[in-house]
N, C-alpha and C positions, 0 to 999 in steps of 0.2 A: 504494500500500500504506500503509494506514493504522499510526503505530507508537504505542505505547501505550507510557509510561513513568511509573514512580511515584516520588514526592518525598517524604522524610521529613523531620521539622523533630528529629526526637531525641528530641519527646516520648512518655515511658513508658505515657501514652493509647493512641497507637497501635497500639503493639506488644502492650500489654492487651487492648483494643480489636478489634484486626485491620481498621484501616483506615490508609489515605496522606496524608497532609497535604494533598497534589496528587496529580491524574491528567491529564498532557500525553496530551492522546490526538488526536494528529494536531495541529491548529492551534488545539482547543481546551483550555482548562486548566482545570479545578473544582478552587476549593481547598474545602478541606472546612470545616464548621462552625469557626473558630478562637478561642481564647477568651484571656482576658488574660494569661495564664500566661506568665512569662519561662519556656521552658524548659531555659533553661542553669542554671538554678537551683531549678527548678520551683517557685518563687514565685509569690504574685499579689497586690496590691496589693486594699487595700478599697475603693480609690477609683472610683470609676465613669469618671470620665473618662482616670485613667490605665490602665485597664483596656482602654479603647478605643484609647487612642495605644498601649497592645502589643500587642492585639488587630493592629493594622494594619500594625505591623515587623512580625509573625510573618507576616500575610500578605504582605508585601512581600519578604520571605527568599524564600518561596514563590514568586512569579510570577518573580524574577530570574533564580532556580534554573530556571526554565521557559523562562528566555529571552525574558520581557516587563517589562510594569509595568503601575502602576494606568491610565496611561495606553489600555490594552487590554482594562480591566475591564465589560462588556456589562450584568451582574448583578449586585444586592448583594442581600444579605438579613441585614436585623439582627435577635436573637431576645433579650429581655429580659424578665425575669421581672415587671420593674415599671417599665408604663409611663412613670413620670415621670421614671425615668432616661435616656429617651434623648434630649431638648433638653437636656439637660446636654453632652450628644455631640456636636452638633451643628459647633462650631467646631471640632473633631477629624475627625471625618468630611467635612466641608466642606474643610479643607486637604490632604487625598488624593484626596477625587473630586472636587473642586466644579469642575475643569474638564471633569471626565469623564464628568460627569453620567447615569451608567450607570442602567437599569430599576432599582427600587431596592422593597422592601417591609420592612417592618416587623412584626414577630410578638409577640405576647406568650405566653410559654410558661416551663413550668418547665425549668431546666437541669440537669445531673447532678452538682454540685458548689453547694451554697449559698453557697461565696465568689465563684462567677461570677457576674456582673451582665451578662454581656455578650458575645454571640457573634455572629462576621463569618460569612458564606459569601460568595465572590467565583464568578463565569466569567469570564473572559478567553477573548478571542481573539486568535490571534496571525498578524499578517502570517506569509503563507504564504513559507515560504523559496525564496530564490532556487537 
């Protein structure tokens, strides 16, 4: 029996929205598009690279909550509005997966907020429990 459970990070997105941060569904976990937003403060920084290093706690809140880590991460997909911004990323991104070397694409697209520069989606998979 497959169980399906939902993760919220507190962000007022969501709940706006009507979507879950995460969906553990059985042994796999989609976290959802996440973007640089501290959301204990609903702040976000201009910076592009700091944007990505919270980009990546917020996803790491997320998989723990789930019971994994990047370690388990299968999928990445980065979505930035302007190209040039994401080799700036690089040594950030590189210190969360560069062991993990997950399927991995790149998008350029517009985002819903103009201070974002920067949106994660993860899959994980998770050893099937004992």
């Amino acid at each position: 029996m497959t169980t399906r459970r939902l993760i919220s990070s507190g962000s007022t997105f969501e709940e706006e929205v009507g979507y879950s941060r995460a969906v553990v569904d059985g042994d796999w976990v989609h976290v959802s598009g996440t973007t640089g937003f501290d959301y204990r403060s609903m702040t976000i920084s201009g910076d592009i690279v700091e944007q990505a290093e919270q980009c990546l706690r917020n996803i790491e809140a997320a998989l723990q909550e789930a019971g994994c880590s990047f370690a388990d991460v299968v999928r990445v997909r980065y979505m930035l509005p302007d190209p040039a911004d994401f080799e700036p990323c690089w040594p950030v991104l590189h210190r969360y997966l560069g062991n993990v070397r997950p399927a991995a694409t790149m998008l350029v697209c517009g985002l819903s907020d103009p201070r974002m520069r920067i949106e994660i989606e993860v899959t994980a998979h998770r050893a099937p429990e004992a």
